[in-house]
SEKOL-145696 format. One record per residue (C-alpha): residue in three letters; x, y, z. Coordinates in steps of 0.25 Angstrom, whole numbers, padded with zeros to 4 digits, always signed. Layout:
% residues N
ALAXYZ;...
This chain:
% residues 351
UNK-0037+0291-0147;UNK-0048+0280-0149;UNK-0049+0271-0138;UNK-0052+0256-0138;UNK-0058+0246-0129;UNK-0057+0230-0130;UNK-0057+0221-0119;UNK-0054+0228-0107;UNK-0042+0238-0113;UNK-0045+0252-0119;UNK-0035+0255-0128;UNK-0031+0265-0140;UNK-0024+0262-0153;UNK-0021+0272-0161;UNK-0005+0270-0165;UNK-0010+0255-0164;UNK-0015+0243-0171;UNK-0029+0238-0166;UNK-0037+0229-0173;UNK-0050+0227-0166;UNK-0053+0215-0174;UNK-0045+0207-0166;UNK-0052+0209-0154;UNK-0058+0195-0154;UNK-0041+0189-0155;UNK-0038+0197-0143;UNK-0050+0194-0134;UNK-0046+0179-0135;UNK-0032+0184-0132;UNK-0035+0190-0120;UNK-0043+0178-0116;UNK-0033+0167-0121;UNK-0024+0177-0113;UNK-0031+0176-0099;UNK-0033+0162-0102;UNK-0019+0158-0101;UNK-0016+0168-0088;UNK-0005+0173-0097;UNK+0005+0183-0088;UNK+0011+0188-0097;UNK+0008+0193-0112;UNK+0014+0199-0125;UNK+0007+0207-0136;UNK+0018+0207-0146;UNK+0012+0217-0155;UNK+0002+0225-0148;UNK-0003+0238-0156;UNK-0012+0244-0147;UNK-0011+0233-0135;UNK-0024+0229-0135;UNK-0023+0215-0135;UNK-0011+0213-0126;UNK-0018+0226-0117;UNK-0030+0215-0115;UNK-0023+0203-0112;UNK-0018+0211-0099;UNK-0030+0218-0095;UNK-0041+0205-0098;UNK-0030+0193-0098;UNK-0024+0199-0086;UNK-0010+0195-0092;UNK+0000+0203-0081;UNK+0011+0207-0092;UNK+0007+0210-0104;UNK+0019+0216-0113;UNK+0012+0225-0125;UNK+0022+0227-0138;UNK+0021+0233-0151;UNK+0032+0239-0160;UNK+0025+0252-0164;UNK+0029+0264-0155;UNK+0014+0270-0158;UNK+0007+0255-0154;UNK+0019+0256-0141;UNK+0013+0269-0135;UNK+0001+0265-0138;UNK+0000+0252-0130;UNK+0008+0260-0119;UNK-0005+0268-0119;UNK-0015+0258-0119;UNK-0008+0250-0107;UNK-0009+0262-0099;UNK-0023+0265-0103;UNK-0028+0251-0099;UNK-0017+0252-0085;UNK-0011+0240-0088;UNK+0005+0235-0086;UNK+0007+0230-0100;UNK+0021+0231-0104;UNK+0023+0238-0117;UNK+0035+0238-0127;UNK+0037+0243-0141;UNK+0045+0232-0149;UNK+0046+0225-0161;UNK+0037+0211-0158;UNK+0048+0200-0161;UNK+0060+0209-0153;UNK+0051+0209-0141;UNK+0047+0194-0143;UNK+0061+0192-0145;UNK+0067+0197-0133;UNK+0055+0194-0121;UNK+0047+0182-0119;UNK+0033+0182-0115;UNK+0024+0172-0110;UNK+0013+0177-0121;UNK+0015+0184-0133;UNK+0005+0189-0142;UNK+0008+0189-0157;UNK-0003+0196-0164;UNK+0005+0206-0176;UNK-0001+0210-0188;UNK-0002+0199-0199;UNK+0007+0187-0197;UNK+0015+0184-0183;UNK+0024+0175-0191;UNK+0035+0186-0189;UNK+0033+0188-0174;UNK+0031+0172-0171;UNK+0047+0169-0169;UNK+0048+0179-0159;UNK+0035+0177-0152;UNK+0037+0161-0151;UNK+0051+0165-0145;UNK+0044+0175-0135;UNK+0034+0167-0130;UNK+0034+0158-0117;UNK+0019+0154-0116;UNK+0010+0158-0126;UNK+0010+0163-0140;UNK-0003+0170-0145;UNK-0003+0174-0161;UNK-0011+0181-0171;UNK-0010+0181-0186;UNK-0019+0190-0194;UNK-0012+0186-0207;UNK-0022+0176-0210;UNK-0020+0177-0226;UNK-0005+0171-0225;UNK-0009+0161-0214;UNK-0020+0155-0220;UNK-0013+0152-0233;UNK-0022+0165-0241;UNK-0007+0171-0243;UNK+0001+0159-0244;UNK+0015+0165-0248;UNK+0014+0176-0235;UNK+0010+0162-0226;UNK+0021+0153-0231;UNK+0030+0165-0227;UNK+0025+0168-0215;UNK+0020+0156-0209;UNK+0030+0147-0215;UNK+0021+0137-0220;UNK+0008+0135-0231;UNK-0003+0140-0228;UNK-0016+0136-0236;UNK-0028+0143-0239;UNK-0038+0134-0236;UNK-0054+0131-0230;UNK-0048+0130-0218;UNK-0037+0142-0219;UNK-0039+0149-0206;UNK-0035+0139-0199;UNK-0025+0134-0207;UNK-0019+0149-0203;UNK-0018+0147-0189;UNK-0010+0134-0191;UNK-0001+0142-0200;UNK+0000+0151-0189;UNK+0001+0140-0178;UNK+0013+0132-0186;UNK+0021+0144-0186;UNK+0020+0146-0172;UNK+0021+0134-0168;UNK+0036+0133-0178;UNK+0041+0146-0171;UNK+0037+0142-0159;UNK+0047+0128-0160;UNK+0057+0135-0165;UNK+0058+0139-0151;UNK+0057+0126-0144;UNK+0041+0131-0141;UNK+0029+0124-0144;UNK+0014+0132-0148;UNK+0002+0125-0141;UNK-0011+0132-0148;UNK-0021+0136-0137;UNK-0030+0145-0147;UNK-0031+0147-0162;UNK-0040+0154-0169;UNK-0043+0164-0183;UNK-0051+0174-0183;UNK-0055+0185-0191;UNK-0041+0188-0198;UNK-0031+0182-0189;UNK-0025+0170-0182;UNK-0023+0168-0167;UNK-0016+0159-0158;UNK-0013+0156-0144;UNK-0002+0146-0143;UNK+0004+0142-0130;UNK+0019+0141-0131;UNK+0025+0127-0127;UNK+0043+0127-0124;UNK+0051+0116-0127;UNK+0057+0109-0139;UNK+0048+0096-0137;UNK+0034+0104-0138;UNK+0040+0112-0150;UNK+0043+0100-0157;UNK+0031+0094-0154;UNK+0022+0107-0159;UNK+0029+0106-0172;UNK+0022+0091-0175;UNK+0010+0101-0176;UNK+0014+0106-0188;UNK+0010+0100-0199;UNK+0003+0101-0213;UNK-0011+0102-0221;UNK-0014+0095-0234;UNK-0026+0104-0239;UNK-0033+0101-0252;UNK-0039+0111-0259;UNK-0048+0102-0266;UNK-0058+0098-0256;UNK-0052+0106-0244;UNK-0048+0093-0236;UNK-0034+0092-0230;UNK-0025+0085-0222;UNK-0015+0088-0210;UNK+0001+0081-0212;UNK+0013+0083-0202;UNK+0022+0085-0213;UNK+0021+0091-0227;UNK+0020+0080-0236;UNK+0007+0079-0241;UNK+0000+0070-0249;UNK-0005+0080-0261;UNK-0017+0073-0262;UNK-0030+0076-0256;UNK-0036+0064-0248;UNK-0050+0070-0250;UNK-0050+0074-0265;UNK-0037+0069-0271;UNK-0034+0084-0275;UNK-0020+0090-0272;UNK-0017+0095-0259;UNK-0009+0107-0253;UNK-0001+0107-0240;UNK-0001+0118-0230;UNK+0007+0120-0219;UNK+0015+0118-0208;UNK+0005+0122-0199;UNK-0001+0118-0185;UNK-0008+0107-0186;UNK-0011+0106-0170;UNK-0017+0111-0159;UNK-0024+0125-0160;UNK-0032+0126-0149;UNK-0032+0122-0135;UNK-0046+0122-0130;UNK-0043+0122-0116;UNK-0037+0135-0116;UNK-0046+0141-0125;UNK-0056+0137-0115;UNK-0050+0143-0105;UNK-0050+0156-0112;UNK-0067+0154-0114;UNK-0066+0155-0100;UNK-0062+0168-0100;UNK-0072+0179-0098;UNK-0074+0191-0107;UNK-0073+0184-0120;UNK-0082+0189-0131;UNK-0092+0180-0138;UNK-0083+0180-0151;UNK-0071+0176-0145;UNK-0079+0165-0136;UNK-0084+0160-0148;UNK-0070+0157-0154;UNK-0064+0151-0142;UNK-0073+0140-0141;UNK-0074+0138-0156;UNK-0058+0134-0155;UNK-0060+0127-0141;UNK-0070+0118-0150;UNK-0062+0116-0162;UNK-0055+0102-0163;UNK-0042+0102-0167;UNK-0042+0097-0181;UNK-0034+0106-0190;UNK-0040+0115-0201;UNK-0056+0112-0202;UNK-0065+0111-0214;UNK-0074+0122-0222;UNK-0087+0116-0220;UNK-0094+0126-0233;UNK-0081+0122-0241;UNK-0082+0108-0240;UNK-0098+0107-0243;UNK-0097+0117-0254;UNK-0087+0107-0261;UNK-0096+0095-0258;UNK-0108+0103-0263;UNK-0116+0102-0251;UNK-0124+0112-0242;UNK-0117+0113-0228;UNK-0121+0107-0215;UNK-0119+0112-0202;UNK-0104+0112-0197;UNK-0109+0109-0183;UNK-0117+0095-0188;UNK-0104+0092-0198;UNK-0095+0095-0187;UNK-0105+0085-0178;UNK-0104+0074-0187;UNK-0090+0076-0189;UNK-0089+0072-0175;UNK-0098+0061-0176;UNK-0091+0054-0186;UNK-0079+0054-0175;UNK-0073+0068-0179;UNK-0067+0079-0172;UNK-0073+0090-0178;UNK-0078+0105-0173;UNK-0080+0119-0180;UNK-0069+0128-0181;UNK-0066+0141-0176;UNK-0058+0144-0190;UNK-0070+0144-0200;UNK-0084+0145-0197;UNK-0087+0134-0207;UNK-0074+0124-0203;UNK-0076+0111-0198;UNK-0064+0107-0188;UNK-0061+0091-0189;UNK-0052+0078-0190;UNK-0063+0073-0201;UNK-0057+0070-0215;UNK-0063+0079-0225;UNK-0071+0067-0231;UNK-0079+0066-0216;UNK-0081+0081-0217;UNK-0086+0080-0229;UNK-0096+0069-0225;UNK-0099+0078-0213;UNK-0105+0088-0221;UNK-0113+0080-0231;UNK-0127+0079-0227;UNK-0134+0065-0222;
């Protein structure tokens, strides 16, 4: 059999999933891991084991329960624990049975495609911390629209600013099962990369922080005219773009609060053994200000006609001009402010 290495687990895979593309998702696991001293830890669906194999070896998490409802994937991750001598606990169950019946102080949701069928359970199972991955970007960031209003329960939009308009998808389901429970999310780290969504919620009991995470939800009036929008509590928009006078679209509800908590993600930068990639990341989210969706800088100067500008000088003058206003982790080319579109827009326009 071929035998793996990442981290500090050597591992095989053959009768498992492995995807070596999402080394990058569970490096920052294992650090967001360690950063929170979590004691104990859930990997829902763990195929070969090598994500919830590393949080016990490099996060030092002391009881780590590995599960995976294939009997092939089940000997397997026996094996591997073995190999690496480590006291995981290991069962072969369907994911929402086990979520179900145990509760956990972390659990892990990371299935193939969309967590929206795993997410009751999980919010249920809980205690502490709720860690999610979504690789079904298309439904999520409104390219499939019928498969995200199914699954998400909301409307999406396909938009400039659509990878993060995924993660709010994301984030307002979470954050609806999670009250159904009398439970509250608090996001400490969001972020999208490459083909998925991931997110780090800290889990909050009590009817009072329930109720108050639900005013989090709200909507966003897009216009696909000029790109600008606007963010409502409720879904009654005006139909009218402010900007342009064109018709508008509403998408939601989604999470319109807080996704990351820079404090923690610091504490994770702190964190020895990170790879330059994953470094990078981190303190581009610790950075962001928190001003939901952003602005395509090449989109908007290829409507007003001009040549582009440096996003770092726009982004400066942004601020000058009283703004909050940072690059974004989300798109290369997106600008992350509380301006009006008609200041960006000035922004970008040469002196």
């Amino acid at each position: 059999m071929t035998q793996h290495t990442e981290g500090a687990i050597t591992f095989e895979t053959e009768g498992a999933f492995y995807n070596p593309k999402m080394m990058l998702n569970r490096d920052i696991g294992v650090t967001m891991s360690r950063a929170l001293g979590l004691t104990e830890y859930l990997d829902a669906m763990s195929a070969s084991g090598i994500r919830g194999l590393r949080v016990a070896r490099e996060a030092g998490v002391e009881n780590v329960a590995l599960n995976d409802v294939s009997p092939q994937a089940y000997e397997l991750l026996v094996k591997n624990v073995a190999e690496n001598d480590l006291a995981c606990t290991v069962s072969c169950r369907n994911a929402n049975i086990l979520l179900h019946e145990q509760h956990f102080q972390a659990v892990d949701l990371d299935p193939f495609g969309s967590p929206s069928p795993y997410l009751p359970a999980a919010s249920r199972s809980a205690l502490n911390y709720l860690f999610i991955t979504a690789t079904d970007t298309a439904p999520l960031c409104g390219a499939h629209l019928k498969s995200g209003i199914r699954k998400y329960m909301t409307m999406p939009l396909r938009t400039d600013y659509h990878r993060e308009m995924g993660a709010r998808v994301l984030l307002g389901l979470a954050a609806r099962e999670l009250a159904r429970l009398d439970k509250s999310p608090v996001p400490m780290l969001t972020h999208v990369t490459d083909h998925y969504v991931r997110t780090y919620l800290r889990v909050i009991k009590g009817a009072k922080a329930a109720d108050k995470c639900l005013k989090s939800l709200g909507y966003v009036e897009h216009c696909r005219s000029c790109g600008g929008f606007v963010l409502l509590s409720d879904p009654y928009p005006k139909g009218v773009c402010g900007h342009c006078r064109a018709a508008t679209t509403l998408a939601g509800p989604l999470w319109l609060g807080r996704i990351q908590e820079p404090d923690i993600i610091h504490m994770a930068l702190a964190c020895q053994g990170l790879s330059p990639r994953a470094e990078k990341l981190l303190r581009t989210c610790a950075s962001e200000v928190e001003a939901p969706m952003y602005y395509d800088h090449h989109s908007i100067c290829e409507r007003l006609n001009i040549t582009p500008g440096k996003i770092d000088d726009i982004v400066e003058r942004l601020r000058l001009n009283g703004r909050q206003a940072s690059r974004t982790h989300f798109n290369g080319l997106g600008i992350k402010t509380d301006a009006t579109l008609q200041e960006v827009e000035v922004a970008l326009k040469p002196a």
